[in-house]
Structure formats: C-alpha cells, structure tokens
C-alpha positions as CSV (number, residue, x, y, z in Angstrom):
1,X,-92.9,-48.7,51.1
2,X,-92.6,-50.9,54.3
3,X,-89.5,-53.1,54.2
4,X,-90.5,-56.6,53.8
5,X,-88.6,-59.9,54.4
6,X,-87.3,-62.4,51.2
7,X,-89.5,-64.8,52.9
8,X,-92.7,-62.6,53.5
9,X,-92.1,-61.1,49.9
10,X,-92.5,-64.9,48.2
11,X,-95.2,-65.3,49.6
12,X,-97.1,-62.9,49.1
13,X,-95.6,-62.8,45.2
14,X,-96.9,-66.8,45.4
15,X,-93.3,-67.7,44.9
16,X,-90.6,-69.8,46.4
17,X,-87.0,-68.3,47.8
18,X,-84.1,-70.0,45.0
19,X,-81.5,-67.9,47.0
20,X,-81.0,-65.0,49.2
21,X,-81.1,-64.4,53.2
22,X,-84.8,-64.9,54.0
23,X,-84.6,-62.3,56.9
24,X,-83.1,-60.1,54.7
25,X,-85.4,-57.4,53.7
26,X,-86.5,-54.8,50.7
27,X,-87.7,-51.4,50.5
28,X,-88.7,-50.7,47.1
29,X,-90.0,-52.6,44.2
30,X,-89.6,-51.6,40.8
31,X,-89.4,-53.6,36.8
32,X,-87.4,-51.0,35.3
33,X,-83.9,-51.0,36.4
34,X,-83.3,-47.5,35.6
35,X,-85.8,-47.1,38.6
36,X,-83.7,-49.2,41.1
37,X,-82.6,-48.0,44.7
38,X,-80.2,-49.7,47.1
39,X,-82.2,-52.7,48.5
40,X,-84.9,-52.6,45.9
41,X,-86.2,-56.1,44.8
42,X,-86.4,-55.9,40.9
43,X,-88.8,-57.7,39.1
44,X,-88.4,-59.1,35.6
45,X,-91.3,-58.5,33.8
46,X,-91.3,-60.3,29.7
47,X,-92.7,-58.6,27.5
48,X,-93.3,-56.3,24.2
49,X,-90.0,-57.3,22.9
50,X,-88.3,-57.3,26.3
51,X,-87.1,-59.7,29.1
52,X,-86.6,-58.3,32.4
53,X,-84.3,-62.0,33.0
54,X,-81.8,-59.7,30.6
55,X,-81.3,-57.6,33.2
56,X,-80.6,-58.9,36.2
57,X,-76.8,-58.5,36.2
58,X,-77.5,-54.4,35.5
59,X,-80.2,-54.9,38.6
60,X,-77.4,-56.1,40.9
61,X,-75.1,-53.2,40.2
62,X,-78.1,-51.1,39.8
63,X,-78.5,-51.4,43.9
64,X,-81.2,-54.5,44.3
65,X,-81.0,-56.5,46.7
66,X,-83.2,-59.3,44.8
67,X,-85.5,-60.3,41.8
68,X,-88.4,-62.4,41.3
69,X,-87.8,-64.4,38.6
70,X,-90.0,-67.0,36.3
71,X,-86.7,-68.6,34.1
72,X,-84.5,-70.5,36.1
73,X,-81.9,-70.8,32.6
74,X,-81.5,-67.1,32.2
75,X,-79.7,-66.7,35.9
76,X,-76.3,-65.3,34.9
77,X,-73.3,-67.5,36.2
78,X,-71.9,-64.5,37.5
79,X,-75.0,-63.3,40.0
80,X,-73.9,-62.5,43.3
81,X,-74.7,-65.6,45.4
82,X,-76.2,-63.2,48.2
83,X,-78.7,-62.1,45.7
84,X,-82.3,-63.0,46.3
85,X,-83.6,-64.9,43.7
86,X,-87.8,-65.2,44.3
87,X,-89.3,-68.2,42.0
88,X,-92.6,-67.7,40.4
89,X,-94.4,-68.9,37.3
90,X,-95.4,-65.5,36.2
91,X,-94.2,-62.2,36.9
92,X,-96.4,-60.3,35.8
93,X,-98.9,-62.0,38.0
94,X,-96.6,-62.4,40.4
95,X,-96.0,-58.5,41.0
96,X,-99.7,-57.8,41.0
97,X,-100.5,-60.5,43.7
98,X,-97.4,-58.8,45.9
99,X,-99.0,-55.5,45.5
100,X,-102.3,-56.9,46.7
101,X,-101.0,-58.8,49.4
102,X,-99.2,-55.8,50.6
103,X,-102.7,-53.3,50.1
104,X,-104.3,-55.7,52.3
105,X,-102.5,-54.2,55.2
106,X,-103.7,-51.0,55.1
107,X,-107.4,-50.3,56.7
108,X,-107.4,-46.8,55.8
109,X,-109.8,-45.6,52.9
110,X,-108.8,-46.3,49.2
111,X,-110.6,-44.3,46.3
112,X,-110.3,-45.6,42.9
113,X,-111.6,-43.6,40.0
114,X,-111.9,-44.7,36.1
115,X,-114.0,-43.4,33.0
116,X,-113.4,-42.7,29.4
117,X,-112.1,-39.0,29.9
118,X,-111.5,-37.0,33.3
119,X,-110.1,-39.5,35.8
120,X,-106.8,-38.3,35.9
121,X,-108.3,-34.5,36.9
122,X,-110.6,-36.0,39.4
123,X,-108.0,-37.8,40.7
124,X,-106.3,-35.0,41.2
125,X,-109.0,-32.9,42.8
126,X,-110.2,-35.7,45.2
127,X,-106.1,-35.7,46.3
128,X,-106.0,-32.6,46.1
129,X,-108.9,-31.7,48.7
130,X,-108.2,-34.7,51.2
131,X,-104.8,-33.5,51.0
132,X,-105.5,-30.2,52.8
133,X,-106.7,-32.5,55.8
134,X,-104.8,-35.5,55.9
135,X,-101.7,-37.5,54.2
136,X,-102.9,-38.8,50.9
137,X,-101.4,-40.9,48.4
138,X,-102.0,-40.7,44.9
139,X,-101.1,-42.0,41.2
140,X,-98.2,-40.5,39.9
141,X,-99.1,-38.7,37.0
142,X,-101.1,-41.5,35.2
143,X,-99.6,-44.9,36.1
144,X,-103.0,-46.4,35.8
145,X,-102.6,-49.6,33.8
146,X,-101.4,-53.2,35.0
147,X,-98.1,-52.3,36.0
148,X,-98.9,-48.6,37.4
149,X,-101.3,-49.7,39.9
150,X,-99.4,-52.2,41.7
151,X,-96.3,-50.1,41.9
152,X,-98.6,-47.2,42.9
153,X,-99.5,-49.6,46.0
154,X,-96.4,-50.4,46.4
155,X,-95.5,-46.8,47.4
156,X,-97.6,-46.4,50.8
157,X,-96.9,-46.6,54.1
158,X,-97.9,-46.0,57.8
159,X,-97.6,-42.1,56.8
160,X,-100.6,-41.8,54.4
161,X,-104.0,-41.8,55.4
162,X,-105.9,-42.4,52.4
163,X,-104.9,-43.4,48.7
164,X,-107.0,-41.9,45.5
165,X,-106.0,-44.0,42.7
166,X,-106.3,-44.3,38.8
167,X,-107.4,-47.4,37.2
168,X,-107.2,-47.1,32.7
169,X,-108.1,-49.7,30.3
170,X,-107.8,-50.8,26.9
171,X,-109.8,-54.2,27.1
172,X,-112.3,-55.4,28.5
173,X,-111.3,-57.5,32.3
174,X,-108.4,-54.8,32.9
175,X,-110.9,-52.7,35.1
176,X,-111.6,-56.3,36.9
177,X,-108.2,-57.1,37.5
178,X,-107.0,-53.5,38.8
179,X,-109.8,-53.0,41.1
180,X,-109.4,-56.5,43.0
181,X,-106.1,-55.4,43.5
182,X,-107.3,-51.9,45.2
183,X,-110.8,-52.9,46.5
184,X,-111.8,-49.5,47.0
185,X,-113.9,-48.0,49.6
186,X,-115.4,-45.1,47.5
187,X,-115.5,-45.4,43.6
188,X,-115.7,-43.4,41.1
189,X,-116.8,-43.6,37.0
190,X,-116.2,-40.4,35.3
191,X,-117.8,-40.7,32.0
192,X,-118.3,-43.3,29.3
193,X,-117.3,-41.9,26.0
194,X,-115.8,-43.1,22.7
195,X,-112.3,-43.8,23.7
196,X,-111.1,-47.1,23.0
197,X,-114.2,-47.5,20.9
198,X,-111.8,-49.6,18.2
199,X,-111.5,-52.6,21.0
200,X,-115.1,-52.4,22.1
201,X,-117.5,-51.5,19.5
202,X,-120.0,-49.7,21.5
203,X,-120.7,-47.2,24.3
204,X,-122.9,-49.7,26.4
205,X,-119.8,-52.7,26.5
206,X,-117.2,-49.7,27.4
207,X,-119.9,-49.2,30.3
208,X,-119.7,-52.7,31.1
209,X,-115.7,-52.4,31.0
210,X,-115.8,-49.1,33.6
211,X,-118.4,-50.8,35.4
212,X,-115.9,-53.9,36.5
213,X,-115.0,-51.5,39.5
214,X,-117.9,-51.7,41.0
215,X,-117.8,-55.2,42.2
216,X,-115.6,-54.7,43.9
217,X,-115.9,-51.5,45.9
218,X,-117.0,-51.7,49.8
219,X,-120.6,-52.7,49.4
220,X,-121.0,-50.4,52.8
221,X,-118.8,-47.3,51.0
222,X,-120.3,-45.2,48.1
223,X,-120.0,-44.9,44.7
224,X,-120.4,-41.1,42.8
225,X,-121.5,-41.6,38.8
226,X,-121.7,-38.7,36.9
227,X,-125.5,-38.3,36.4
228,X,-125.5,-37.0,33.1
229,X,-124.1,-40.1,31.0
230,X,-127.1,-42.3,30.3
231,X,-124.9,-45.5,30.2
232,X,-123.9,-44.8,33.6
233,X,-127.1,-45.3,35.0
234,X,-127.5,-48.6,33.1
235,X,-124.9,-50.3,35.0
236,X,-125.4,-48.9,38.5
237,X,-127.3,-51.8,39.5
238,X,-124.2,-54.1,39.7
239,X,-122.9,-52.3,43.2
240,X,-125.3,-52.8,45.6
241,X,-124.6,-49.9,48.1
242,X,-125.6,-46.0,48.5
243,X,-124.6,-44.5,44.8
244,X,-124.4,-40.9,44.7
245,X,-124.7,-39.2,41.1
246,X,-123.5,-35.9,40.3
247,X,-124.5,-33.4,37.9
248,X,-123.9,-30.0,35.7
249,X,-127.5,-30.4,34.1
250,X,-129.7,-30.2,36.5
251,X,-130.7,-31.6,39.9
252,X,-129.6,-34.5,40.9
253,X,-127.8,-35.8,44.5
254,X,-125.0,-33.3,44.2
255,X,-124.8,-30.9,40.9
256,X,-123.8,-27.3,39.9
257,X,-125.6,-24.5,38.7
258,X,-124.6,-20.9,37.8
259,X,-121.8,-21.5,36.1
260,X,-119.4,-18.5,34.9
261,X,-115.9,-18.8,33.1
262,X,-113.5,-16.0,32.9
263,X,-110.1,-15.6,32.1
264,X,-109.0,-16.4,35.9
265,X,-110.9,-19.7,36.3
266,X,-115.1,-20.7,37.1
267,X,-117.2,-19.8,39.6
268,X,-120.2,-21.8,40.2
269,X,-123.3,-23.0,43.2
270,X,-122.9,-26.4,44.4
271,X,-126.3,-27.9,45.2
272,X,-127.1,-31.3,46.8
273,X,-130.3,-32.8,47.1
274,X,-130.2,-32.1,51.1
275,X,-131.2,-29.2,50.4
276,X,-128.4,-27.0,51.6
277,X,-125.3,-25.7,49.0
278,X,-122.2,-22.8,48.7
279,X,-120.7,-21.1,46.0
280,X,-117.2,-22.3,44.9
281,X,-113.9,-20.7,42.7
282,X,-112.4,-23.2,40.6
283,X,-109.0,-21.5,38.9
284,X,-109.7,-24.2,36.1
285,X,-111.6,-23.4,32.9
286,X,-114.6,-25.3,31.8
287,X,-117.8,-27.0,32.6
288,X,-116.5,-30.3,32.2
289,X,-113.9,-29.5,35.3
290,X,-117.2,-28.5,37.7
291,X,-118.2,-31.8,36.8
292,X,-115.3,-33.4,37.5
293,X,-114.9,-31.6,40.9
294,X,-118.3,-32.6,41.9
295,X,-117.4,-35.9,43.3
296,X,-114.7,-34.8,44.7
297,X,-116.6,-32.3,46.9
298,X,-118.8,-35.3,47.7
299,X,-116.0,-37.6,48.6
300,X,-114.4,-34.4,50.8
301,X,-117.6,-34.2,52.8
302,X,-117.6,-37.6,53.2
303,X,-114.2,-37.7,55.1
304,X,-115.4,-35.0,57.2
305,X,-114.4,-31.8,55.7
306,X,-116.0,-28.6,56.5
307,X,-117.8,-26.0,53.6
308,X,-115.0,-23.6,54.2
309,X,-112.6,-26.2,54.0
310,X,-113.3,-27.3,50.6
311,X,-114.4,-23.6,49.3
312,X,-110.3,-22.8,50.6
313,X,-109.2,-26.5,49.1
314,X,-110.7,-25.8,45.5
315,X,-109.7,-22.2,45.3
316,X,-105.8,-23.6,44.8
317,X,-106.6,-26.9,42.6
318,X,-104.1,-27.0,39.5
319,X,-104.2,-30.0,37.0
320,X,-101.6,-32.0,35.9
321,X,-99.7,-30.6,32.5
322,X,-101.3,-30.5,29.0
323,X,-104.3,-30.7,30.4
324,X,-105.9,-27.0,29.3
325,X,-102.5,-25.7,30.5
326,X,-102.2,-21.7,29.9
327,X,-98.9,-20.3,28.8
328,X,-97.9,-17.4,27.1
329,X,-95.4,-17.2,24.0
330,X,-92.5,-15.0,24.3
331,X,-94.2,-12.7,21.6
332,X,-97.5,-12.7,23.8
333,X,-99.8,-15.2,21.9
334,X,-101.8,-17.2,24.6
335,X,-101.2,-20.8,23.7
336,X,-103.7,-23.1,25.3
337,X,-101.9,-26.7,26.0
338,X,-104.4,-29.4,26.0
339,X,-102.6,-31.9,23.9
340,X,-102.5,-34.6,26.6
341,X,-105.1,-36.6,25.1
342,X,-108.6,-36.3,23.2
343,X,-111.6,-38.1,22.6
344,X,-115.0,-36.9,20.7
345,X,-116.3,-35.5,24.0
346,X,-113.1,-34.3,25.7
347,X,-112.5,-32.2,22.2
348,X,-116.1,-30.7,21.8
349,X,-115.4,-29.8,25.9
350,X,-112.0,-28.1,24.9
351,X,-113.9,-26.5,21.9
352,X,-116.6,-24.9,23.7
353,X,-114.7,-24.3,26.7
354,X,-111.9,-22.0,24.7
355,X,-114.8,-20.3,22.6
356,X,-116.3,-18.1,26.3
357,X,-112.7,-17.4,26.8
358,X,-110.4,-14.7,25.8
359,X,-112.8,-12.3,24.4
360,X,-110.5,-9.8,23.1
361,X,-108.1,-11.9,20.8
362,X,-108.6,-14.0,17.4
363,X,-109.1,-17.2,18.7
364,X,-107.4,-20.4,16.3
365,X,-108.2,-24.1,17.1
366,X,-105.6,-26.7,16.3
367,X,-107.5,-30.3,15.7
368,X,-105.3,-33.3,15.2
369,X,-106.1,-36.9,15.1
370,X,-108.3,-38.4,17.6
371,X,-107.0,-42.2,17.9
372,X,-108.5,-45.8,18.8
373,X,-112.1,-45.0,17.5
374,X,-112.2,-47.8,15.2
375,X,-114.6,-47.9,12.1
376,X,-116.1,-44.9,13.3
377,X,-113.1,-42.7,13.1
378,X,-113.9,-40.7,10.0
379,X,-117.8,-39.9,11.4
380,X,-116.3,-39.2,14.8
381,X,-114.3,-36.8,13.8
382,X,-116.8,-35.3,11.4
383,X,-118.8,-35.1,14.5
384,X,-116.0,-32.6,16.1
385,X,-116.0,-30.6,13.1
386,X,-119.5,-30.1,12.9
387,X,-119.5,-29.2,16.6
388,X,-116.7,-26.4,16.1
389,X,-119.7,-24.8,13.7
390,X,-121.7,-24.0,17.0
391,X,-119.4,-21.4,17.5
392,X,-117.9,-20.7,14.1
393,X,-117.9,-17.0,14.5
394,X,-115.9,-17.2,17.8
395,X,-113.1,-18.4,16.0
396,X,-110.5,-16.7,13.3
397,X,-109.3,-20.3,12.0
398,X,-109.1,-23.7,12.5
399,X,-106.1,-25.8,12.0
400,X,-106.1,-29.7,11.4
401,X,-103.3,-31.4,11.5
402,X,-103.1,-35.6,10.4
403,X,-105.0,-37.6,8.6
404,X,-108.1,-38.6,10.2
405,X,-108.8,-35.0,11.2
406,X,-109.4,-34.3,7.5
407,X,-112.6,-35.1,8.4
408,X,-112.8,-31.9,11.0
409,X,-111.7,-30.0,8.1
410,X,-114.6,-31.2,5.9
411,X,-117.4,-30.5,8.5
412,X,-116.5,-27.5,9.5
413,X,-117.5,-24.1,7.9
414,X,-115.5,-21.4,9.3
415,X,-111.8,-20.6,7.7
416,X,-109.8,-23.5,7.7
417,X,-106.7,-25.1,6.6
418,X,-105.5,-28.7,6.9
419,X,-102.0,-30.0,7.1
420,X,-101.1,-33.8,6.9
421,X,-98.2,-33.6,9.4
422,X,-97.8,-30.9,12.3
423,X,-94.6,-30.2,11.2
424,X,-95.9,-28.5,7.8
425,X,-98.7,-26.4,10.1
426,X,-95.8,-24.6,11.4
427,X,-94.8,-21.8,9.7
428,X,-98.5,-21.2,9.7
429,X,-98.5,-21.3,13.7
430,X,-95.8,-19.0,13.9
431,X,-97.2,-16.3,11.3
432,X,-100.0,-16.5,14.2
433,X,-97.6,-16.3,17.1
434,X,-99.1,-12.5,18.4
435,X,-100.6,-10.6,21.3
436,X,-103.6,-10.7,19.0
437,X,-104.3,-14.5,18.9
438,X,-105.1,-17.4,21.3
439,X,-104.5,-20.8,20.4
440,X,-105.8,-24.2,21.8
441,X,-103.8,-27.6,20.7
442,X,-105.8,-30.5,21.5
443,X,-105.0,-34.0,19.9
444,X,-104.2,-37.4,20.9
445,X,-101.1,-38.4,23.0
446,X,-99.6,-40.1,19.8
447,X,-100.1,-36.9,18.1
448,X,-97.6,-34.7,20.5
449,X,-99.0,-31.4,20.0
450,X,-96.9,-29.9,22.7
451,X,-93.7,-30.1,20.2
452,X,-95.4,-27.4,18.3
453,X,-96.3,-25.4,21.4
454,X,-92.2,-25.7,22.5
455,X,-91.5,-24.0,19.4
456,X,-93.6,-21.2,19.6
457,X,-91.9,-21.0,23.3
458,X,-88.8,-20.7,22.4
C-alpha cells in the first residue's frame, strides 16, 4: 500500500480527523488487530458479536498509528493523545469507500471474476498467466466478501501492473456493492449453480445476483461467460460491450476440444472462433478446469501474450489447496483432497473427474453434506447420488458422511455405507488406507474433510 496522510485518509473514508497529526501518514490498513503493522491505521469494524471500539487500546500497542472510529464514548481515557482518531458514521462503509477511493488511483487493468463454483481457480489461472508477463496482484486465498475486497485493494501499489480479483456472495446486492468498489476492466462469471440456493430460491435470481458485475465493468473492456450455462446467456444483455463466451461443449468464441486426463494432468485443443487454435498441458485434472482456464487464455491474449507464452504459462498452473489436491498416505493410498467446498455441480465434476483417473486402484468416494441449498437439499443431494450411478462400476465404495448426504446413500446403487459424523467413518477409512485404493473427499467447507485426510497422513 501507498502511505497516505490522516487528512487524505478521512477523506477519502468520508470522515473527519478527532485527533492525530494530519501530515502524519499510514501504510497499511487492517480490522483485525492481530494483523497490525507499525503505522497501520486500524479500523473498528462492529459486528457478529464483536466491536472493533474494544480494541483500540491492543491496536495502539499492536503498532497503529490510527483508527477510524464511529463511537466517540468507547475512546479509552488512556489512548495515546498522538493517536489518530478518523470520525465516521459507519465503518464498515467507511472502509469500503477508503478502498475505493484509493482504487481510483490506479489506471492499470483490474479483472474481477465471480460465479457459483470456480472463481477462485480462475482467479488463479488468469494471475497465474499475466504473472509470467507482468506484476500482478491477486486475492489472497479467497478474501472475496465485503471485507476481503477492500483490504485486497488496499494491498497495491506502483509495483503491480494489473489486479485479478474475487468477488463471493451470499445475498443478493453483495456482487453490486463489491464490483463498484473494483470497476473492473475485464469481467468474468464462472458458472451459475445451486450454491446459495437457500437465500435465493432459484437459478435465474442467482444469475441476476452474479450478473450485478456487469454494470459495472468498462463498457469498452470485455466480458468472458462460460457458454455452456443457459442462465448466463440470459443476463448478458445488461453489459453493453464485446462479451466473449467460452466453452468445453462445442464451438463457441473460444472452447476446447480433445480433451484427455491422465494421471499427470489434461491435455486438450483450444479453438476460437478466428479460426486459428494450439494444443495446451494443463497439470490439473478435469474438464471443469479446461473450462475454467478458457478465459483465462482469452484474458492472456488480450494483454498481449504470445501462443508459446501461454502454452509455457499453463504448463506450471497449480491451484490453491483442497481444491483436487493429490497426496499420497504414508502407507501409499492416493488421497484426493477436494474438501474445500461443494455444490451439486462442483461434486458431480469431482465425481466424474476421479472416475477416468487412477485406472489400476479401487477407487472409494467420500460424499459429505452439501450446505446452503435450502428446501431442495434432500433432492439435491439425491441428485449427486444418482449421478455417482453413471459410473458405478468405476468405484469399489462410496462413503457418506452427515446427514443430508443420506440422501447420496439412498440414490446410489453401488456398495455403500453411510456414517452420520466423519469421525465414525474412520476406522473405515483407515482399513482402506493401501497402495490398492484411491480416495476423493469432497464436502462442504463446514464439513472439514481434510481432518480425516490428516489422519490418514500421519
């Protein structure tokens, strides 16, 4: 981050300066003050149970420099009188309108990418490729909400030359608010699956949610929807500049074809409508992944980079962890670690991606609840079940673990056990634990399937 003044730092928070040197300046902002570093300004976020105000003694001693603030009765007596104190009515708000403020002076390109499932490995991949060119920012792992964003602009500086950043969402508006804050140049929507289905009911008002980015992206950059997801195309009308769609199913303006998975990754032809194309290595497993690298091939030509340049760039992607992560036990089981996060589509993905894999061993599926789908949960995860039956003689067993993925159990016709809590599954899992068997864990977040898979580590 570039230092900033008291004075400049209130206004752009839409504050007023209570106390503290207005020259005096700040290099970091954080609202955690286990985060702090010496001349940070901190800000006291309330919240969930919590009240940054609380903190702003431990802030002091912590190394900051200054706080913006929103309740003038919780100042302690005791608060250094050199500490900046920045006024505001919210500071929540007040934080996001700093971090906009201080986006507004950068001119280099911002990418902002969201969808129901594969934004945080498209992130990664567009970084990833722009990053063998130029400096590029990105999230940090997935700071994507109303807090992650703004700090994540709060990070650059003169150094970086673009920013690819994450925007998630519960509610409906969140998408709104995050993307004024970024105004990206390039855009990019993912997918629109069932997450989140509990808050929104249906498929077409999550599209509408996604689809608050595109307002507000460049109306003379691009936009890149995956081609395949029908509710996609039903909101593409609300940007009004060149949209690019991308595709594993057929043509489209940039899609793949020839797909092949092996144990070392997925080899595949990338076509554009141009007519001209090159075969690509992706050390990733999947078909869902060549979708998700299709934009960011798109968005890497865009800035300029060459086909050998982004044959050489993909060759060496690597996602972030849990996400189809391969590791190997101590007693030689392959353990497949996508426990990160699920959704209907993002399981029947992993499902169908670990059934071409790993030919020569017993392959064992471990289901566990999919959250935030709402009335629909049961039928949902029926669905998965059901799914699994496409390749039911690919697979030696299938493990569910909670209580919704009962549901899996039910569906599916293939040997099976079910355990309410992951702790009971495993003695099961380590009877399993051999250089005969291969294992995928994929659940949601609240599930933590990756305490299982530290115990077969160990």
């Amino acid at each position: 981050m570039k230092p900033i003044s008291l004075e400049r730092a209130a206004s752009m928070a839409e504050g007023l300066l209570l106390q503290g040197e207005p020259a005096s300046t700040v290099g970091s902002v954080h609202f955690d003050t286990r985060e702090l570093t010496p001349g940070a300004l901190f800000v006291a976020i309330q919240g969930k149970g919590r009240d940054g105000h609380d903190f702003l003694l431990q802030a002091a001693d912590n190394g900051a420099r200054a706080a913006i603030i929103s309740d003038q009765t919780k100042i302690p007596r005791d608060l250094p009188a050199e500490f900046g104190l920045l006024l505001v009515n919210d500071t929540l708000r007040a934080f996001q309108k700093l971090a906009a403020a201080y986006r507004r002076g950068f001119s280099f390109p911002f990418v902002a990418v969201t969808g129901s499932n594969g934004k945080t490995t498209t992130k990664d991949m567009i970084a990833h490729l722009l990053e063998s060119k130029l400096p590029v920012y990105k999230t940090f792992k997935n700071l994507n909400n109303h807090l992650g964003v703004p700090y994540s602009l709060l990070q650059l500086d003169d150094a970086h030359q673009a920013a690819v950043l994450e925007l998630g969402m519960n509610h409906a508006g969140e998408i709104d608010l995050l993307a004024s804050l970024v105004q990206p140049k390039i855009s990019v929507i993912t997918h629109i699956g069932d997450a989140h289905m509990e808050y929104f009911g249906s498929r077409e008002k999550i599209a509408l949610a996604k689809a608050e980015l595109l307002p507000h992206t460049d109306p003379d950059g691009l936009v890149l929807l995956n081609g395949d997801n029908p509710y996609l195309r039903q909101v593409a009308h609300l940007y009004p500049g060149t949209i690019l769609y991308y595709s594993v199913e057929g043509p489209a303006d940039i899609w793949a074809e020839n797909i092949k998975s092996d144990e070392r990754g997925t080899r595949f032809d990338v076509r554009f409508s141009s007519g001209e194309g090159f075969s690509v290595f992706l050390p990733l497993f999947g078909q869902h992944n060549v979708l998700n690298a299709l934009p960011a091939i798109a968005i890497a030509q865009r800035f300029g980079m060459e086909r050998e340049e982004i044959q050489s760039a993909l060759s060496t992607v690597s996602l972030s962890a849990m996400r189809f992560q391969v590791l190997n036990s101590a007693r030689g089981a392959v353990l497949i670690n996508d426990a990160y996060n699920a959704s209907p589509s993002s399981m029947e993905a992993a499902i169908s991606t670990f059934a071409e894999l790993f030919p020569d061993r017993r392959k064992v599926l471990v289901l566990a609840d999919m959250f935030e789908l709402g009335s629909e949960s049961a039928s949902m995860h029926a669905q998965v079940g059901a799914f699994a039956n496409t390749y039911v003689d690919r697979f030696a067993l299938l493990i569910s673990i909670g209580e919704q993925s009962r549901f899996i159990h039910e569906a599916y016709h293939g040997e099976k056990c079910h355990f309410a809590a992951k702790e009971e599954a495993l003695k099961t899992l380590q009877s399993l634990d051999t250089a005969e068997h291969a294992i995928l864990f994929k659940g949601s977040r609240g599930m933590k399937l990756e305490t299982l898979i530290q115990e077969l580590l160990v």
